[in-house]
N, CA, C and O atoms as a GROMACS GRO file, in nm:
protein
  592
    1UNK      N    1  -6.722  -3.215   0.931
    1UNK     CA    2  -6.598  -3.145   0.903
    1UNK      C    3  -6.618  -2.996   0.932
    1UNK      O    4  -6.715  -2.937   0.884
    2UNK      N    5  -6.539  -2.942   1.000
    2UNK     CA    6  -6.513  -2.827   1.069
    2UNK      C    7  -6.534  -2.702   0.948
    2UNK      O    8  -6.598  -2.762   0.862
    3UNK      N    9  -6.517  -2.582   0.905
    3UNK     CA   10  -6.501  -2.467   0.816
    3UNK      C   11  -6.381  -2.424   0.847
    3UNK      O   12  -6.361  -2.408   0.968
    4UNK      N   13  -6.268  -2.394   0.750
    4UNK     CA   14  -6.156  -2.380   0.749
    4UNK      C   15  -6.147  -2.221   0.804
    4UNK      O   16  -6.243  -2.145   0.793
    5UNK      N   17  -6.053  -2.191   0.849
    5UNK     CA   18  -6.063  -2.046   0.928
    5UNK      C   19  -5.964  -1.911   0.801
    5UNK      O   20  -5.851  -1.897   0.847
    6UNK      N   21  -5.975  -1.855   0.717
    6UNK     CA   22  -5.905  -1.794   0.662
    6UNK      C   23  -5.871  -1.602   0.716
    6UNK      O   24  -5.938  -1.556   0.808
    7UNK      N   25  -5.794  -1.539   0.665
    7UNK     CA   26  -5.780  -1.412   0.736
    7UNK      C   27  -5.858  -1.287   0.640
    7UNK      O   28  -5.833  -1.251   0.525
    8UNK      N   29  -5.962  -1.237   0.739
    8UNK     CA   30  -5.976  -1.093   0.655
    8UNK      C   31  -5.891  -1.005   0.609
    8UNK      O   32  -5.797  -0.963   0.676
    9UNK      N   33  -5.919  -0.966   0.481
    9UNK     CA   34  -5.868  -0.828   0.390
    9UNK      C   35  -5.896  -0.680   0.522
    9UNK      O   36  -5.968  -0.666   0.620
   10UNK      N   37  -5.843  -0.636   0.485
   10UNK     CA   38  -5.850  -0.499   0.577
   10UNK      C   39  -5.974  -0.440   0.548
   10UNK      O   40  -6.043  -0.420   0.648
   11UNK      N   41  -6.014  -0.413   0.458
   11UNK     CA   42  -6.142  -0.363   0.423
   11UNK      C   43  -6.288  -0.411   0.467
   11UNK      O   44  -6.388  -0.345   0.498
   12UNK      N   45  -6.267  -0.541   0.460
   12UNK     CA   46  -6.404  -0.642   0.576
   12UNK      C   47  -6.331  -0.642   0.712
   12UNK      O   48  -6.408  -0.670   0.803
   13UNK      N   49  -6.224  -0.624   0.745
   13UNK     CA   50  -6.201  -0.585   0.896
   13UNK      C   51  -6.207  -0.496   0.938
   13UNK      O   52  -6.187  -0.483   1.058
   14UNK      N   53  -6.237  -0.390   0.859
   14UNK     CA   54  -6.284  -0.255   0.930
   14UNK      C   55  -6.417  -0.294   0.886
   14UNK      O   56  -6.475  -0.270   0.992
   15UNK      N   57  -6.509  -0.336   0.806
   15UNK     CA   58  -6.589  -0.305   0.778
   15UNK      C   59  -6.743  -0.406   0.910
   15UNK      O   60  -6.864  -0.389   0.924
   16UNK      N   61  -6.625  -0.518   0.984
   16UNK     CA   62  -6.693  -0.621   1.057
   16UNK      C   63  -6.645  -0.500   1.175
   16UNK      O   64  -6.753  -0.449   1.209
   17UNK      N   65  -6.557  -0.445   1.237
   17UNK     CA   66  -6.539  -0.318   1.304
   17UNK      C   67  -6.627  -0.227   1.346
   17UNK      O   68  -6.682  -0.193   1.451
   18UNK      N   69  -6.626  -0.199   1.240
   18UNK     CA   70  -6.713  -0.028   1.217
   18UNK      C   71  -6.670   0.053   1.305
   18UNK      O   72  -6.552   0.047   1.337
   19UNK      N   73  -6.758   0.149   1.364
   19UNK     CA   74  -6.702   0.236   1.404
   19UNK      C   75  -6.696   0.222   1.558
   19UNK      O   76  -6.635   0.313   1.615
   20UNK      N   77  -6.748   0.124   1.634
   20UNK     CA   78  -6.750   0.052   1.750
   20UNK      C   79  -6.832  -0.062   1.764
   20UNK      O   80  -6.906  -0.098   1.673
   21UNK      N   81  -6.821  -0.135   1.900
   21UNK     CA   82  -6.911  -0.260   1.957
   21UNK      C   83  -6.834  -0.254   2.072
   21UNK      O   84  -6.781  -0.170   2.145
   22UNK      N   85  -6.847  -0.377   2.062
   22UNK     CA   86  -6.783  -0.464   2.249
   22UNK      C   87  -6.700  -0.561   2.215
   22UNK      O   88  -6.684  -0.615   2.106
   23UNK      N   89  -6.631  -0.584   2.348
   23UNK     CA   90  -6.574  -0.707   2.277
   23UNK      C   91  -6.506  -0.729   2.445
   23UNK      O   92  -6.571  -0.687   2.540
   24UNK      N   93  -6.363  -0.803   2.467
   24UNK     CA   94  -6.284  -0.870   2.591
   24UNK      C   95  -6.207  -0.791   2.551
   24UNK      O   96  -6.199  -0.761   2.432
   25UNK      N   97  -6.110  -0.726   2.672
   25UNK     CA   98  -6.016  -0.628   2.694
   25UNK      C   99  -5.903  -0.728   2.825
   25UNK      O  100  -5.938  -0.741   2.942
   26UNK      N  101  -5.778  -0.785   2.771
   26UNK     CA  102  -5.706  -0.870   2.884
   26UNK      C  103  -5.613  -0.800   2.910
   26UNK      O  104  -5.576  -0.737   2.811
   27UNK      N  105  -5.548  -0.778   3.012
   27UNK     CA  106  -5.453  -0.754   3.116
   27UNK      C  107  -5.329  -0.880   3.128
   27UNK      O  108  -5.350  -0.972   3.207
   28UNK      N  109  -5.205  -0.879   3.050
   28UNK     CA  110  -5.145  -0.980   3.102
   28UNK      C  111  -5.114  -0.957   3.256
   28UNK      O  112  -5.101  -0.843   3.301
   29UNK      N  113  -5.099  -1.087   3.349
   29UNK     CA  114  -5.044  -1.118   3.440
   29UNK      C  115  -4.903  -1.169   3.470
   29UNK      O  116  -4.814  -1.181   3.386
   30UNK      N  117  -4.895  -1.195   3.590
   30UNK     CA  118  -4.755  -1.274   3.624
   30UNK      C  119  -4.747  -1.385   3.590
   30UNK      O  120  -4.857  -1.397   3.536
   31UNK      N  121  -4.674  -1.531   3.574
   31UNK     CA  122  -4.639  -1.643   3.489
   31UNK      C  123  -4.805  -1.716   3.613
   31UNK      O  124  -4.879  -1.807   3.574
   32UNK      N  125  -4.822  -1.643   3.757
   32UNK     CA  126  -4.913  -1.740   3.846
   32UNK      C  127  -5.069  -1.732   3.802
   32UNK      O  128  -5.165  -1.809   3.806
   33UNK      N  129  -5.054  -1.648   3.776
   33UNK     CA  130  -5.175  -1.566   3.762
   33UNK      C  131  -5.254  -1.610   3.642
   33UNK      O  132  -5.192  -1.683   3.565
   34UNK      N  133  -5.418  -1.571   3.599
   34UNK     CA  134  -5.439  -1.608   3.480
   34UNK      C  135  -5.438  -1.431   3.444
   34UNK      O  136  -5.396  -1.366   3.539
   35UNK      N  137  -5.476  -1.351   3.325
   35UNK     CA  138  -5.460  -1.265   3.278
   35UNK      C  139  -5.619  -1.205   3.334
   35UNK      O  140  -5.720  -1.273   3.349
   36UNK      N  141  -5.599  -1.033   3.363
   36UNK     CA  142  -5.754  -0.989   3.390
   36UNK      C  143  -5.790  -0.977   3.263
   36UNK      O  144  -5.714  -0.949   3.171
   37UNK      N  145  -5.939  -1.005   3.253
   37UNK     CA  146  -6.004  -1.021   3.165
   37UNK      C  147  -6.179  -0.909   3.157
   37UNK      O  148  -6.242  -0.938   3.258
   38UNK      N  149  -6.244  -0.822   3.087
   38UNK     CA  150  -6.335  -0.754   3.158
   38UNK      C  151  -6.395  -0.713   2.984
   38UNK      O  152  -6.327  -0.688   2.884
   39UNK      N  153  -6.510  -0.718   2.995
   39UNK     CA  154  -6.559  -0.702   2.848
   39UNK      C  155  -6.580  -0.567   2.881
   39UNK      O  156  -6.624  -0.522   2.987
   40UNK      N  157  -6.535  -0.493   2.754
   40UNK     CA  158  -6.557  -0.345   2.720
   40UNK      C  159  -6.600  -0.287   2.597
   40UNK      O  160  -6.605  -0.346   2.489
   41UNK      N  161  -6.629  -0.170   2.617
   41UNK     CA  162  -6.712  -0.126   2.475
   41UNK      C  163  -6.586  -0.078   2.409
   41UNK      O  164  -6.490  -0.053   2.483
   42UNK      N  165  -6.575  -0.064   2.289
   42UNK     CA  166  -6.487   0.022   2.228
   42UNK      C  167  -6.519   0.134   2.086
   42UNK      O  168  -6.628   0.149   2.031
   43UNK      N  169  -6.407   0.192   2.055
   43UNK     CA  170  -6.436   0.278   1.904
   43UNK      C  171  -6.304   0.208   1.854
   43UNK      O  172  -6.208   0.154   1.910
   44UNK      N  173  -6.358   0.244   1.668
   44UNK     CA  174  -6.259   0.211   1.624
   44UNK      C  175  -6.216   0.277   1.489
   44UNK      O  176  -6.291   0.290   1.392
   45UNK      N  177  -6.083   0.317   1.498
   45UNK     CA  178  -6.091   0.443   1.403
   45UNK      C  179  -5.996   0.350   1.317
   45UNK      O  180  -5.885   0.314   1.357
   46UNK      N  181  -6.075   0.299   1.140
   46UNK     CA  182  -6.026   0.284   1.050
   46UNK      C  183  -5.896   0.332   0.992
   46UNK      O  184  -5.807   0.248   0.973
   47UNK      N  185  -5.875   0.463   0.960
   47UNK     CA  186  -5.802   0.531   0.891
   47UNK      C  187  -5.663   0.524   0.948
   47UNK      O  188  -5.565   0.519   0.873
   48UNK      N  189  -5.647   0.522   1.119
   48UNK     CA  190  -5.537   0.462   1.180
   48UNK      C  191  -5.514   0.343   1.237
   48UNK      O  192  -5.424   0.319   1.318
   49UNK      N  193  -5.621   0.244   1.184
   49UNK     CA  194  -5.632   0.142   1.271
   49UNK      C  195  -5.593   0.100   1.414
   49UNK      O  196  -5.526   0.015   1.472
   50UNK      N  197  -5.686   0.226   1.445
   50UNK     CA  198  -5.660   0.249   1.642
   50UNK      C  199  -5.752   0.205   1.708
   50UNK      O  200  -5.846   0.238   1.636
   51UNK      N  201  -5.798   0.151   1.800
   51UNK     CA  202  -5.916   0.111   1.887
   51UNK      C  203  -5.883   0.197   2.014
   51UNK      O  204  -5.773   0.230   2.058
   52UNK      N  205  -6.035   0.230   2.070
   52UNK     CA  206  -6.027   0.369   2.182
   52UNK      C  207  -6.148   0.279   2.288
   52UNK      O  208  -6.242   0.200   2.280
   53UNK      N  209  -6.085   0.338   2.365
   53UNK     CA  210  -6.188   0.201   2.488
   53UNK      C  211  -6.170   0.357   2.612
   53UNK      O  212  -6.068   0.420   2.640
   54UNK      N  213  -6.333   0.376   2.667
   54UNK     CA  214  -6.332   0.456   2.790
   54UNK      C  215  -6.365   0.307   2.902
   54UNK      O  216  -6.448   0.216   2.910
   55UNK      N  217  -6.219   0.362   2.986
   55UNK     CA  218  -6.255   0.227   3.128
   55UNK      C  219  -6.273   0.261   3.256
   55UNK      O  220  -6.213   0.368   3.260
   56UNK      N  221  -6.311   0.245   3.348
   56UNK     CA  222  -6.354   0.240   3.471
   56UNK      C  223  -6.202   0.233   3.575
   56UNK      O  224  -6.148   0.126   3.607
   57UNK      N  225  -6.161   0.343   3.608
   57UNK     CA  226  -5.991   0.337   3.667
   57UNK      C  227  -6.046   0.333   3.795
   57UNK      O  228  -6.163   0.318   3.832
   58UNK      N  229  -5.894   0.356   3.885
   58UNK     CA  230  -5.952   0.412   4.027
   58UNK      C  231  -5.883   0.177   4.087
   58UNK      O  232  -5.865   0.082   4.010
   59UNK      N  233  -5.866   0.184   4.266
   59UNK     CA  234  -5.871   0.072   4.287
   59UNK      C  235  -5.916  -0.014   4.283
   59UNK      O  236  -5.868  -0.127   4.278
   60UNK      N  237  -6.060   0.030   4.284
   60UNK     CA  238  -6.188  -0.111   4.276
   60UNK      C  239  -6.175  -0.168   4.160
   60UNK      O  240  -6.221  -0.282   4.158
   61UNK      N  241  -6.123  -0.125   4.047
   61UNK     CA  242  -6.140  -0.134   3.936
   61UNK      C  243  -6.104  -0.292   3.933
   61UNK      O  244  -6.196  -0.374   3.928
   62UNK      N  245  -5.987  -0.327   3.935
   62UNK     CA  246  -5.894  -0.452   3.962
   62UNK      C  247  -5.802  -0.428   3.827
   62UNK      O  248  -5.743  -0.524   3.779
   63UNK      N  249  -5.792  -0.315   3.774
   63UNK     CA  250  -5.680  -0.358   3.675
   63UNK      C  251  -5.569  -0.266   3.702
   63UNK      O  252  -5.494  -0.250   3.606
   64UNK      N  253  -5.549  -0.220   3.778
   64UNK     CA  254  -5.443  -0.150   3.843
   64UNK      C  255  -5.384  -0.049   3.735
   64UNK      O  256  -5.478  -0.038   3.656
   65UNK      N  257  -5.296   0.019   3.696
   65UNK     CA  258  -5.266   0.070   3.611
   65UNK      C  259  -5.263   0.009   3.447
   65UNK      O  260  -5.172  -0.055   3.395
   66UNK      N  261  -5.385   0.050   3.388
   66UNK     CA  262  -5.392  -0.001   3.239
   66UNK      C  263  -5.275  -0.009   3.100
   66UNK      O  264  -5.278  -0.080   3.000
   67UNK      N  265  -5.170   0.099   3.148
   67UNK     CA  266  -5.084   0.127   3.072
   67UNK      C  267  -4.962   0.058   3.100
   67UNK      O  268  -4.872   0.080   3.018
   68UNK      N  269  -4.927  -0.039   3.220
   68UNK     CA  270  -4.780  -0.091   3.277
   68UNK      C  271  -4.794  -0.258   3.193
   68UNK      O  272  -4.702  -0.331   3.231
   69UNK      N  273  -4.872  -0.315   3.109
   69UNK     CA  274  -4.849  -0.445   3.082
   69UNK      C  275  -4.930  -0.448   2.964
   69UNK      O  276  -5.031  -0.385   2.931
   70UNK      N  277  -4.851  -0.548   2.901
   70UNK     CA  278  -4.936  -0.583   2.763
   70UNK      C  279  -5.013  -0.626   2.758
   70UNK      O  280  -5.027  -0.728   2.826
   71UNK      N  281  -5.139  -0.573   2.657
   71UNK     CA  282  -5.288  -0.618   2.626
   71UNK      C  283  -5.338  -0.683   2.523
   71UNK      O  284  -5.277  -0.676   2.417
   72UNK      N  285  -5.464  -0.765   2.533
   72UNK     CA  286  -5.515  -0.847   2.393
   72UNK      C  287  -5.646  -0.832   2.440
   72UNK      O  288  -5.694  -0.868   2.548
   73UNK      N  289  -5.709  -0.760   2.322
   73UNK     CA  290  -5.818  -0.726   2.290
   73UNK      C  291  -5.908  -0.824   2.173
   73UNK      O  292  -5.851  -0.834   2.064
   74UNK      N  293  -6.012  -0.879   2.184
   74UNK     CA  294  -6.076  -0.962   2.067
   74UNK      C  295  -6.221  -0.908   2.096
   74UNK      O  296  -6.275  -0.873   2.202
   75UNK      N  297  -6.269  -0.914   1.954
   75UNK     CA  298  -6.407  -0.891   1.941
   75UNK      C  299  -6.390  -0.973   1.870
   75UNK      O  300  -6.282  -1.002   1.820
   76UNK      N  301  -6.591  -1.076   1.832
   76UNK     CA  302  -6.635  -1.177   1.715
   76UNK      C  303  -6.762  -1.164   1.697
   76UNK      O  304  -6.824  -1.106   1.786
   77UNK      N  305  -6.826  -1.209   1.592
   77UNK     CA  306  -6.949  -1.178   1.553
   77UNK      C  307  -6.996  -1.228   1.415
   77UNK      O  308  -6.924  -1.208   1.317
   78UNK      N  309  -7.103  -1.288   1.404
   78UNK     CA  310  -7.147  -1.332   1.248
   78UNK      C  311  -7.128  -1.176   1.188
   78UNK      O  312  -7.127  -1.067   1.244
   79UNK      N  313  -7.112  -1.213   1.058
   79UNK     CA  314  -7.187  -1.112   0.955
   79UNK      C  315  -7.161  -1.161   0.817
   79UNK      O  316  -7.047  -1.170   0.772
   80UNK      N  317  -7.251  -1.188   0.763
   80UNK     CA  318  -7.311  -1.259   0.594
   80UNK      C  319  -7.313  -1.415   0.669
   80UNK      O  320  -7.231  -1.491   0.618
   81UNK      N  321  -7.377  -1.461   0.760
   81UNK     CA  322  -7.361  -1.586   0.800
   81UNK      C  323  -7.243  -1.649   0.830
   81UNK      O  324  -7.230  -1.771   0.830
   82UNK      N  325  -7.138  -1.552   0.862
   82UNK     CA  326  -6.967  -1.646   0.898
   82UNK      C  327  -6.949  -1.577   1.018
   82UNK      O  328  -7.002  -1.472   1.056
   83UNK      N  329  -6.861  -1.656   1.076
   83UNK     CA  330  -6.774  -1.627   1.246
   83UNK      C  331  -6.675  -1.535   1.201
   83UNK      O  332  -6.565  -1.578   1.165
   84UNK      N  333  -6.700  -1.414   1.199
   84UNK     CA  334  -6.607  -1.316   1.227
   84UNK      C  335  -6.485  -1.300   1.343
   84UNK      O  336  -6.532  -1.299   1.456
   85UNK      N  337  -6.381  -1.292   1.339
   85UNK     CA  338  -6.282  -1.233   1.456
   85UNK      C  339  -6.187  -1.157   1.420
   85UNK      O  340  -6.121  -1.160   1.316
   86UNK      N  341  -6.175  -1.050   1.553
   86UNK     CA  342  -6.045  -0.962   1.550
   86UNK      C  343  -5.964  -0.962   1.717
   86UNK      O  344  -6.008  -0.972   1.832
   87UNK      N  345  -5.838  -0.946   1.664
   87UNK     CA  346  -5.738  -1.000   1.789
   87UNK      C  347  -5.678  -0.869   1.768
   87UNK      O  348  -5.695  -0.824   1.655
   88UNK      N  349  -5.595  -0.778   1.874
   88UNK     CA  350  -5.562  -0.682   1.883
   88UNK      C  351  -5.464  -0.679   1.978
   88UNK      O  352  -5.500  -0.707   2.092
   89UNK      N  353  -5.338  -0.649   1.958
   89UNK     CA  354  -5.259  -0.670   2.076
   89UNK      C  355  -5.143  -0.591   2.091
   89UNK      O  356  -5.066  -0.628   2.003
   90UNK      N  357  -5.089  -0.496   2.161
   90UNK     CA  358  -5.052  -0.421   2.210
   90UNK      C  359  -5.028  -0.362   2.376
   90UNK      O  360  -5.026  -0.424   2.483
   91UNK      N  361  -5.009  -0.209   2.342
   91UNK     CA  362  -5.017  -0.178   2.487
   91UNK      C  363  -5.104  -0.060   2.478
   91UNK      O  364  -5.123   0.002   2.373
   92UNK      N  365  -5.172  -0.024   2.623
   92UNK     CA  366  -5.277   0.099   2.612
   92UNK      C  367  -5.182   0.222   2.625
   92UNK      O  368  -5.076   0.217   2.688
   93UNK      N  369  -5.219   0.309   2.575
   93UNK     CA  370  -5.191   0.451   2.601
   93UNK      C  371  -5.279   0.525   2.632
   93UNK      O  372  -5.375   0.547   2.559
   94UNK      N  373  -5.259   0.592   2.780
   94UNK     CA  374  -5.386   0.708   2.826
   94UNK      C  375  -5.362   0.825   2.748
   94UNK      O  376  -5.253   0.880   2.732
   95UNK      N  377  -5.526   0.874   2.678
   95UNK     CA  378  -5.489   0.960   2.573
   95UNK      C  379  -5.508   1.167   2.639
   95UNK      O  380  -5.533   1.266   2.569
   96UNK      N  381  -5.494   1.162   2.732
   96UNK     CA  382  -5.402   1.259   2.793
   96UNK      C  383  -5.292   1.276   2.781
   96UNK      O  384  -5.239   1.373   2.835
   97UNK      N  385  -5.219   1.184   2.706
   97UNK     CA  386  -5.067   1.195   2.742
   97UNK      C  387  -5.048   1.298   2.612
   97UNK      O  388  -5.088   1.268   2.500
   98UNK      N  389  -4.972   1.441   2.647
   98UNK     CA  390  -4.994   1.529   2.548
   98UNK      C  391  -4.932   1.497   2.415
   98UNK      O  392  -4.953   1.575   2.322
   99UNK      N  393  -4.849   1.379   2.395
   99UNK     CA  394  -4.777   1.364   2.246
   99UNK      C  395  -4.924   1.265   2.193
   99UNK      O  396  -4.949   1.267   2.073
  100UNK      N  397  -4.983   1.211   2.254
  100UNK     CA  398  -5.098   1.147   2.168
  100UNK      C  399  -5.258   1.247   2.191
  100UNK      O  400  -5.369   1.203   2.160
  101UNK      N  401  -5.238   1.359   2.241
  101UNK     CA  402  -5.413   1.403   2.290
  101UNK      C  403  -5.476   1.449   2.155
  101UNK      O  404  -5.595   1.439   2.126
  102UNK      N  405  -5.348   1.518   2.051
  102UNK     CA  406  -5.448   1.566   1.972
  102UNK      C  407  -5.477   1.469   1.868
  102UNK      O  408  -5.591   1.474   1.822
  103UNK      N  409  -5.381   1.364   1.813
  103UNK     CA  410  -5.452   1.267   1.773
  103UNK      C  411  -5.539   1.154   1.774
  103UNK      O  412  -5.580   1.065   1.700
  104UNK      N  413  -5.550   1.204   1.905
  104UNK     CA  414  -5.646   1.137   1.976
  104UNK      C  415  -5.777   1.179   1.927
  104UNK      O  416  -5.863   1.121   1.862
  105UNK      N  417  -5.767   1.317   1.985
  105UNK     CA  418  -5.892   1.438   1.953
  105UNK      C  419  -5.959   1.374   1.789
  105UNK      O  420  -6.074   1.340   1.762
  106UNK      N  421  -5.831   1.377   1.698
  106UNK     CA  422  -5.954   1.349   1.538
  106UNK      C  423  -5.966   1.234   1.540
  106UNK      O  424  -6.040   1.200   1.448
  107UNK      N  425  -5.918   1.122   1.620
  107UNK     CA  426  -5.937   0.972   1.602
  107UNK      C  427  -6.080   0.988   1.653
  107UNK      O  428  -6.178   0.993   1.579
  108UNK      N  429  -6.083   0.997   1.783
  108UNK     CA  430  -6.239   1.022   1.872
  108UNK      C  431  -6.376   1.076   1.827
  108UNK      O  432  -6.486   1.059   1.880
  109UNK      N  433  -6.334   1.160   1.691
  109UNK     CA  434  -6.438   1.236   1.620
  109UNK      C  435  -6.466   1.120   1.545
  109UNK      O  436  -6.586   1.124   1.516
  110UNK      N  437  -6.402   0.994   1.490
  110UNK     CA  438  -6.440   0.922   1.345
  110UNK      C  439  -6.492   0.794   1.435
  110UNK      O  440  -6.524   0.697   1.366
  111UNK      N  441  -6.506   0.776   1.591
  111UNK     CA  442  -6.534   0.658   1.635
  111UNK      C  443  -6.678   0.680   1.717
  111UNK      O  444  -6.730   0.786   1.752
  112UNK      N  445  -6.729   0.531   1.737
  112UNK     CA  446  -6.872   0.554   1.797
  112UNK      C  447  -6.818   0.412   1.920
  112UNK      O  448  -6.786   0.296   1.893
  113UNK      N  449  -6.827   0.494   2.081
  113UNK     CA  450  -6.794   0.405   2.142
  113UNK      C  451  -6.948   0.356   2.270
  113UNK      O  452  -6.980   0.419   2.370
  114UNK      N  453  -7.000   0.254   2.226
  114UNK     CA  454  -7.124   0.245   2.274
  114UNK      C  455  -7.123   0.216   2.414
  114UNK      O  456  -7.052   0.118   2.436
  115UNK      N  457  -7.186   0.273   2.538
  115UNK     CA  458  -7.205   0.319   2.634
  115UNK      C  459  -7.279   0.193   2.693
  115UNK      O  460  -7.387   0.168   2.639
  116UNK      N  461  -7.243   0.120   2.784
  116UNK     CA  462  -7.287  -0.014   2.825
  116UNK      C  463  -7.260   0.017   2.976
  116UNK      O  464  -7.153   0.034   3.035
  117UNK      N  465  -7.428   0.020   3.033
  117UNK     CA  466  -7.400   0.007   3.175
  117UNK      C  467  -7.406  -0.103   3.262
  117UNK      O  468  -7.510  -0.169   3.254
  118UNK      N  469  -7.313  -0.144   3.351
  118UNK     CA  470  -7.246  -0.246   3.385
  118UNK      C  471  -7.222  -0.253   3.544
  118UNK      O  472  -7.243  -0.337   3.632
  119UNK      N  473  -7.181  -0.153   3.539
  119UNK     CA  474  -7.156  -0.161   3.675
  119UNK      C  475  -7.261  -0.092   3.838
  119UNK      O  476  -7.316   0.018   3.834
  120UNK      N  477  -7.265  -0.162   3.934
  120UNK     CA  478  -7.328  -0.152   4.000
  120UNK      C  479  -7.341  -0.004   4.079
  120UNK      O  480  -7.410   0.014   4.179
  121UNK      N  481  -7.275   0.077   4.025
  121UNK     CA  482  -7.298   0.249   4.080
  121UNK      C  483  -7.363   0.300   3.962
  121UNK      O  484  -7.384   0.233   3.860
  122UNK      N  485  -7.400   0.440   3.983
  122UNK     CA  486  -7.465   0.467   3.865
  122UNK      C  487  -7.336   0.570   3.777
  122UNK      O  488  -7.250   0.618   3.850
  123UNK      N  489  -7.330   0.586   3.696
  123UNK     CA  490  -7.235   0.594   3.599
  123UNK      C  491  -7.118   0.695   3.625
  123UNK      O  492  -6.996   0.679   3.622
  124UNK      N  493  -7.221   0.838   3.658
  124UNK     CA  494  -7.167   0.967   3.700
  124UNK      C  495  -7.088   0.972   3.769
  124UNK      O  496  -7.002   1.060   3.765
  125UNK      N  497  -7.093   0.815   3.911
  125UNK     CA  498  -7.017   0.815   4.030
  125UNK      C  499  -6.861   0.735   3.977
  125UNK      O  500  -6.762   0.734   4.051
  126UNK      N  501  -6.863   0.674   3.840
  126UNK     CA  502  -6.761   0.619   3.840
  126UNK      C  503  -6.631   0.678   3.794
  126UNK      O  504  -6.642   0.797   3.764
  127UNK      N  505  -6.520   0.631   3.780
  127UNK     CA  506  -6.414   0.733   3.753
  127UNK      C  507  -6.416   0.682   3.582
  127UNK      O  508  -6.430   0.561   3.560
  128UNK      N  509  -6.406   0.745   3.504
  128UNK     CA  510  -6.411   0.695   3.372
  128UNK      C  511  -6.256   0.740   3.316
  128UNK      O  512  -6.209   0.832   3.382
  129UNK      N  513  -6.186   0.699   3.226
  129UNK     CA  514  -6.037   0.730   3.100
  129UNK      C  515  -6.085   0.684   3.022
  129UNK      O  516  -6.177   0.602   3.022
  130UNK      N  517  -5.995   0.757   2.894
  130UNK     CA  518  -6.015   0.741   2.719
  130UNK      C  519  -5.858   0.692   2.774
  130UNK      O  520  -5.785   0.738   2.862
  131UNK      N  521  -5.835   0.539   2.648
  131UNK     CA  522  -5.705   0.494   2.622
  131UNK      C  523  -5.737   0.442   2.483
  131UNK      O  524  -5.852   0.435   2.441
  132UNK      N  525  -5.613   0.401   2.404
  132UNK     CA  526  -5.572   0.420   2.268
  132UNK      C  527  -5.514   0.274   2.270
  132UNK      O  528  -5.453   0.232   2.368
  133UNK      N  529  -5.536   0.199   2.160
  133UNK     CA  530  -5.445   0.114   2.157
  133UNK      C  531  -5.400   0.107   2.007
  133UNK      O  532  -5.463   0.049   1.918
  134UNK      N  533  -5.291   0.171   1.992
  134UNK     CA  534  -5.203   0.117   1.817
  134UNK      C  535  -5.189   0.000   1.823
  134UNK      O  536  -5.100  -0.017   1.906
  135UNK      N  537  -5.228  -0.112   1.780
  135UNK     CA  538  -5.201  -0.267   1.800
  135UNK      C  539  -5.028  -0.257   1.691
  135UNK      O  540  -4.988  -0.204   1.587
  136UNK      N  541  -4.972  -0.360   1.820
  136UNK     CA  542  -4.859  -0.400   1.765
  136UNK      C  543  -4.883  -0.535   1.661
  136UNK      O  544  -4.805  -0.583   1.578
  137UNK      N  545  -4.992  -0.566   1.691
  137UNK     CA  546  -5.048  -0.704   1.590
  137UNK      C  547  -5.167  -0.702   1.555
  137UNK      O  548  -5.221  -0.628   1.637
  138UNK      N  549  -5.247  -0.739   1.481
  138UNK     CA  550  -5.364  -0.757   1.444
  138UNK      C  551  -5.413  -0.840   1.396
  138UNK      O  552  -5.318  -0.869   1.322
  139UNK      N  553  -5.486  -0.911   1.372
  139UNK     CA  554  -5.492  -1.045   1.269
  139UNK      C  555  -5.668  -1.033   1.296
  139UNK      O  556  -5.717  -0.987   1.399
  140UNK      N  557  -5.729  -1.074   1.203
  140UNK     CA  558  -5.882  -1.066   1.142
  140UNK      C  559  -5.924  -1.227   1.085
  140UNK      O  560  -5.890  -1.271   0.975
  141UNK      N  561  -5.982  -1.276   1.155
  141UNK     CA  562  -6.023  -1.382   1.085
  141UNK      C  563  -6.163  -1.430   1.038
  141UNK      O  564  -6.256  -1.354   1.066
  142UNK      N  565  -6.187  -1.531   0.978
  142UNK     CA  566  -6.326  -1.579   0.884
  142UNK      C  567  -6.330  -1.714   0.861
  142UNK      O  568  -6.248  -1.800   0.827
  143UNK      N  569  -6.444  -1.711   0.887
  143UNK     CA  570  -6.468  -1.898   0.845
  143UNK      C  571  -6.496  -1.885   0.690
  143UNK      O  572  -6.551  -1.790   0.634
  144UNK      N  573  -6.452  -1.986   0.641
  144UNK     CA  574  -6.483  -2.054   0.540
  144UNK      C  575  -6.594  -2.128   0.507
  144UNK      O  576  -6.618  -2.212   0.594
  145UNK      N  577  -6.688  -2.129   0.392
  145UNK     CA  578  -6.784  -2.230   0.428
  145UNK      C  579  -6.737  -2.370   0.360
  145UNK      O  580  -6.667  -2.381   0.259
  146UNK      N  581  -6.766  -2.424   0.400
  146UNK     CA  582  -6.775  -2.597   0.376
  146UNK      C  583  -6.808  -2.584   0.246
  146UNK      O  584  -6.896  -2.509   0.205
  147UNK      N  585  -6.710  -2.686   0.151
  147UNK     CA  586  -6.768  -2.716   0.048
  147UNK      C  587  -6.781  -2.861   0.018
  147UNK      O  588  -6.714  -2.952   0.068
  148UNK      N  589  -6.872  -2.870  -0.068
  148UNK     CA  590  -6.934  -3.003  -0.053
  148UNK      C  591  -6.963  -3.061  -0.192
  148UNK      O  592  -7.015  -3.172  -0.202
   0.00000   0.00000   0.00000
């Protein structure tokens, strides 16, 4: 028998969070298409429950403009021996855009976004953006353990 899946309290969802990791960053597509999909590092600022992801822009990239389509973001992970998850879903905002830069600015101070090299140039050469995502949804989940 399976472990029943229940939803984290906000407080163990920031706290399975912290202040960054990694996790899948999706791109919806057209009805043909499947959705782009590209694991990324992120930060994550508690106090506004914002997640901040620096991505790799420019054409090669394959995600064409990050900000024109809706996104779902998940990270998972044990912690105290259970399957942790967080689902995040929204749209990105490039945090240049001057009505979000300065809250951007103190979000960016409270997050730790870990630096994962990935790609086949060396880092300096790539085009890098800071984007924001206010999730329009969120949901946190937890296994249950089996009782017996």
């Amino acid at each position: 028998m399976a472990p029943d899946v229940i939803q984290l309290g906000n407080d163990e969802r920031d706290e399975f969070l912290g202040t960054g990791g990694t996790g899948v960053l999706s791109f919806a597509a057209d009805a043909n298409d499947p959705p782009h999909s590209v694991p990324v590092s992120y930060g994550y600022d508690a106090a506004d429950e914002t997640f901040y992801f620096r991505l790799a822009t420019g054409a090669d990239s394959g995600k064409g403009d990050p900000t024109d389509r809706p996104v779902s973001f998940v990270t998972y992970g044990q912690r105290q021996g259970r399957w942790n998850s967080v689902v995040a879903e929204g749209r990105l905002v490039v945090t240049t855009d001057e009505d979000v830069a300065l809250e951007t600015l103190q979000g960016l101070e409270r997050v730790h976004i870990p630096f994962v090299e990935i790609f086949g140039a060396p880092p300096d050469a790539i085009d890098f953006e800071f984007f924001r995502l206010d999730p329009a949804d969120l949901t946190a989940r937890t296994e249950q353990p089996v009782r017996r």
